[in-house]
C-alpha positions in Angstrom: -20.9 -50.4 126.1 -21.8 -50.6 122.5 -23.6 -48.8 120.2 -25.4 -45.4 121.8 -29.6 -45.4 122.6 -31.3 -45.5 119.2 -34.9 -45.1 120.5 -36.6 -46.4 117.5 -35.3 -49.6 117.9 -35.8 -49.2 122.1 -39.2 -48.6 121.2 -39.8 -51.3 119.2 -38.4 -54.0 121.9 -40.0 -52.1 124.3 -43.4 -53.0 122.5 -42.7 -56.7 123.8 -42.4 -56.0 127.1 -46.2 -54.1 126.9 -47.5 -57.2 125.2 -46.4 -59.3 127.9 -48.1 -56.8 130.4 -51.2 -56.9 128.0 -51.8 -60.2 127.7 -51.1 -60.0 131.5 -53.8 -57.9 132.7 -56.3 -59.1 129.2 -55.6 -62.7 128.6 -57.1 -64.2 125.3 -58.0 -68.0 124.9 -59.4 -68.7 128.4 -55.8 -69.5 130.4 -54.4 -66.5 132.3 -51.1 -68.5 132.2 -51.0 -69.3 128.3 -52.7 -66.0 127.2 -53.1 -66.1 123.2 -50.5 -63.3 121.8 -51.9 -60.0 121.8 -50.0 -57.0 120.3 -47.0 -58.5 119.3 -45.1 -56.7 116.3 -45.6 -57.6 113.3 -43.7 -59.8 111.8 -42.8 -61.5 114.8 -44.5 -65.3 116.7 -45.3 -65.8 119.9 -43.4 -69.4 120.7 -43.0 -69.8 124.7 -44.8 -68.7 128.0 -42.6 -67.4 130.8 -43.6 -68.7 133.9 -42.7 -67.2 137.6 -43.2 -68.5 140.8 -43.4 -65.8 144.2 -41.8 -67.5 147.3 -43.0 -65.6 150.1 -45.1 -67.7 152.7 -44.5 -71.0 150.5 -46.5 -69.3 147.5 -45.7 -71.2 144.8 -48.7 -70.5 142.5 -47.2 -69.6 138.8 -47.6 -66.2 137.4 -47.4 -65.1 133.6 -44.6 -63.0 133.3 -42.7 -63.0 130.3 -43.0 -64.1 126.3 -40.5 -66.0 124.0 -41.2 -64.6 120.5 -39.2 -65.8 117.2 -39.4 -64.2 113.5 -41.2 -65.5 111.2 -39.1 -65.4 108.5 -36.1 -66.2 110.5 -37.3 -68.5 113.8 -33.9 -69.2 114.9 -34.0 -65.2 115.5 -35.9 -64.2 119.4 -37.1 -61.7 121.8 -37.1 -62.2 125.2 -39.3 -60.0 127.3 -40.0 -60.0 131.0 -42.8 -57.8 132.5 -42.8 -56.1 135.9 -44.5 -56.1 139.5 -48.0 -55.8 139.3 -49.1 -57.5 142.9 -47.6 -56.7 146.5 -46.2 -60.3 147.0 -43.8 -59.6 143.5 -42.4 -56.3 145.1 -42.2 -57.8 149.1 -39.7 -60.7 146.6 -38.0 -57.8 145.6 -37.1 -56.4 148.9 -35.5 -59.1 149.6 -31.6 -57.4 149.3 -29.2 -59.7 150.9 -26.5 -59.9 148.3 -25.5 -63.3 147.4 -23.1 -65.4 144.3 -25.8 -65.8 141.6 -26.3 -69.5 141.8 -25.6 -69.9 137.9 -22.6 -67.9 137.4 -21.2 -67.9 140.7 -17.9 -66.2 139.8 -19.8 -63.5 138.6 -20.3 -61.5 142.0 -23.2 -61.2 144.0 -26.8 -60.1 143.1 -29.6 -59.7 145.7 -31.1 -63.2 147.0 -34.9 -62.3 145.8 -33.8 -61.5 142.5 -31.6 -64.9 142.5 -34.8 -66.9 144.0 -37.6 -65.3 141.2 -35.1 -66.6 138.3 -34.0 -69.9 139.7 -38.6 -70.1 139.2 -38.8 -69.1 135.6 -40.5 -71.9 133.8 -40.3 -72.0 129.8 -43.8 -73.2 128.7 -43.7 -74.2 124.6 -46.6 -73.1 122.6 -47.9 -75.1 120.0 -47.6 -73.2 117.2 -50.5 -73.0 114.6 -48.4 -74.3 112.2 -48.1 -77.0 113.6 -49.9 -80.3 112.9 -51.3 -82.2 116.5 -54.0 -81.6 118.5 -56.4 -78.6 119.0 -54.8 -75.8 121.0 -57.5 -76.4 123.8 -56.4 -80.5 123.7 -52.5 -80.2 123.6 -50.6 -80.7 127.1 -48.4 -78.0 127.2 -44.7 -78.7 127.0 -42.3 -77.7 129.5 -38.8 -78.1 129.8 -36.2 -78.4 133.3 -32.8 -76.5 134.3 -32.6 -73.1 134.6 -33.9 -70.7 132.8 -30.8 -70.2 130.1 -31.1 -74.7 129.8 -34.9 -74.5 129.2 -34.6 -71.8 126.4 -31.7 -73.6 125.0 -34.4 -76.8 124.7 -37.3 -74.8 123.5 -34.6 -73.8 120.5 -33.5 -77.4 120.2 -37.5 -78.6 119.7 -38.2 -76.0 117.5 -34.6 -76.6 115.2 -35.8 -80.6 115.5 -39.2 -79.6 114.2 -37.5 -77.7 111.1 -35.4 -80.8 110.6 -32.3 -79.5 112.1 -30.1 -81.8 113.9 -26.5 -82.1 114.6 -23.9 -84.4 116.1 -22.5 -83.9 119.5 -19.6 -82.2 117.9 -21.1 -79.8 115.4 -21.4 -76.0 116.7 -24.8 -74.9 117.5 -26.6 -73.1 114.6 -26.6 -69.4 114.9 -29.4 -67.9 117.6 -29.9 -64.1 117.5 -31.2 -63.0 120.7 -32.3 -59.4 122.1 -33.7 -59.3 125.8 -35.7 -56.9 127.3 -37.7 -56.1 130.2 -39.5 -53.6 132.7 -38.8 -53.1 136.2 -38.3 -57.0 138.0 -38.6 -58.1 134.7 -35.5 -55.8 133.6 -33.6 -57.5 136.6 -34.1 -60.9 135.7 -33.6 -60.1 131.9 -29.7 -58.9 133.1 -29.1 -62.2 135.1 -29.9 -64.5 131.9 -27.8 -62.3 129.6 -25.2 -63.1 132.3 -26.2 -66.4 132.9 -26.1 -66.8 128.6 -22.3 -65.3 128.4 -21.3 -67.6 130.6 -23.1 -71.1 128.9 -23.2 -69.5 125.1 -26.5 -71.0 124.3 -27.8 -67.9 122.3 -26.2 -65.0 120.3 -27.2 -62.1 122.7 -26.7 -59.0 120.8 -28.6 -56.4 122.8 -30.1 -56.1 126.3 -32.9 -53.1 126.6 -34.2 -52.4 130.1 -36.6 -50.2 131.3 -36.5 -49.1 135.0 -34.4 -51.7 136.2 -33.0 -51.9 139.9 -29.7 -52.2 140.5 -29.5 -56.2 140.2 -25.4 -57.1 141.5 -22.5 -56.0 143.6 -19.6 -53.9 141.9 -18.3 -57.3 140.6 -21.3 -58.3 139.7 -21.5 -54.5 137.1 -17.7 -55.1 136.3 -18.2 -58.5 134.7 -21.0 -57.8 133.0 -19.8 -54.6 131.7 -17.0 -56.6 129.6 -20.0 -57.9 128.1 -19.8 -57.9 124.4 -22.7 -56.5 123.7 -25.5 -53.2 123.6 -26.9 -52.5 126.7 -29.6 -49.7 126.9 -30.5 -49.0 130.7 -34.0 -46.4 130.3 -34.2 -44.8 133.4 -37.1 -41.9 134.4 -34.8 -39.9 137.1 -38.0 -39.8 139.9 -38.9 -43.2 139.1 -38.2 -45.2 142.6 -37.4 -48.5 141.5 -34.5 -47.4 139.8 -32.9 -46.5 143.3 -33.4 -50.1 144.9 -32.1 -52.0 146.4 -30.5 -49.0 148.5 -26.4 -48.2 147.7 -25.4 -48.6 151.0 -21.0 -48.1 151.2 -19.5 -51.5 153.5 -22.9 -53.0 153.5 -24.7 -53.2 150.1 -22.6 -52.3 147.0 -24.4 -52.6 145.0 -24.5 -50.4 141.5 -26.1 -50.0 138.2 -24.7 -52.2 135.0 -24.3 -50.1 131.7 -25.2 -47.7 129.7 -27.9 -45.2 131.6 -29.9 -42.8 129.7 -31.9 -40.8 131.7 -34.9 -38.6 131.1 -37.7 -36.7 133.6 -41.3 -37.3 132.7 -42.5 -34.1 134.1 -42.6 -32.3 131.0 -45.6 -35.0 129.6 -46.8 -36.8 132.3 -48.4 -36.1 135.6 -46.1 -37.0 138.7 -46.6 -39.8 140.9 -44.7 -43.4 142.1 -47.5 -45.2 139.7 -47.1 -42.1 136.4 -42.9 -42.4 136.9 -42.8 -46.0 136.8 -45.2 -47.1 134.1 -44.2 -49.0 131.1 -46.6 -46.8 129.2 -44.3 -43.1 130.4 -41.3 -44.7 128.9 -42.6 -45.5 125.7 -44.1 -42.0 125.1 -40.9 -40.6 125.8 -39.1 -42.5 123.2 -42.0 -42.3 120.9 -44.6 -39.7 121.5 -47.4 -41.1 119.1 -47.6 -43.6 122.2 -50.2 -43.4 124.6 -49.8 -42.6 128.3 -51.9 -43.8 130.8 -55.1 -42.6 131.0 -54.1 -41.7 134.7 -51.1 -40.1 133.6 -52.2 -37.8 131.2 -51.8 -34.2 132.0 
């Protein structure tokens, strides 16, 4: 599907997905759900919050899980990027494997019904740029949008073209909204279902999806519709890395299977071995850039 793995530019999305997980685990500014952008790349503005809500037990407490960045010099261009599990309740949601039609592109096969839950909870949460004239950052009620998660992102872009002073008729095309998506582990499973979710609604120019120890997300239809996808999808995959191999391939019961293209590598050569060393963000950056540190744990 596309063009083949260039891990420069893997690395380089993939250093989105770690500044979601560091703002995560460090947040700046005081709110652990509006954490102030920390190691973004250059270049590039942190402009939404992704929400996520766990279901188990009634939980509906939101977590931080993803950022909405835009370029500066071109805002209409974005990154999306979707961190993974960090807490039990997040991978008992996962487990949850009973394949069902993805509620927002129900002709698209079937995906597995925690996957399908944890998206229909992403909330888009607008940051007030600094920019931007208004209240004090501490003062300003945050501004949240409704629909799914392709509908909110599509009014985040439609605030932030308003602001700039574009506006259109009902019957002008949409400006132009370059889009790579990205994400680690859950977050590389709910980065798959908006890409499909966006080809079938056309809200954004999605170019390239880079994911990073993704489960296997859909059914066989599910990976044949989204294979016809025009567009570059890198799958990273560390061969002992578990999460990879869920939910289980079972023949009559659970077909499910991997979308395209995998590239595989073992971390044994440069990291220690263990569930937490195969899975970590941090072990598949080094291996597509080596100047990038392991974890401390990890080191050999």
């Amino acid at each position: 599907m596309g063009q083949p793995l260039d891990p420069g530019k893997a690395f380089f999305y993939g250093r989105f997905v770690q500044a979601a997980y560091t703002m995560f685990k460090n947040p700046q500014g005081g709110d652990p759900l509006r954490p102030e952008p920390a190691g973004i790349p250059d270049g590039y503005e942190l402009g939404a919050w992704i929400h996520m809500s766990d279901f188990i037990l009634n939980l509906k407490d939101p977590q931080f899980y993803g950022i909405v960045v835009h370029g500066i010099e071109n805002p209409d261009s974005r990154v999306i990027a979707i961190r993974g599990t960090e807490h039990l309740i997040e991978w008992i949601d996962d487990a949850f494997a009973i394949p069902i039609p993805f509620r927002q592109v129900p002709s698209a096969g079937r995906v597995a019904s925690g996957f399908d839950r944890i998206y229909s909870s992403l909330k888009v949460v607008k940051r007030r740029l600094p920019s931007e004239p208004g209240l004090a950052a501490a003062e300003a009620v945050p501004e949240t949008f409704s629909g799914s998660f392709g509908e909110q992102l599509e009014q985040l872009a439609i605030s932030r073209e308003a602001a700039r002073g574009v506006t259109r008729s009902a019957t002008e095309e949409r400006p132009q909204r370059p889009m790579v998506v990205t994400g680690h582990s859950l977050g590389a499973a709910l980065a798959t279902l908006f890409v499909m979710e966006n080809a079938s609604k056309h809200k954004f120019d999605v170019s390239m999806l880079c994911t990073f120890a993704s489960p296997r997300v859909g059914n066989m239809e599910f990976v044949r519709v989204f294979n016809q996808l025009p567009i570059d999808s890198w799958r990273i995959v560390n061969t002992p890395d578990v999460v990879p191999k869920l939910p289980p391939r079972i023949p009559a019961l659970l077909d499910y299977d991997h979308v395209d293209t995998a590239y595989q590598f073992t971390s044994s050569a440069f990291a220690k071995n263990g569930l937490v060393c195969w899975h970590a963000m941090e072990t598949y950056l080094h291996w597509l850039n080596s100047s990038s540190e392991l974890r401390a744990e990890c080191k050999p």
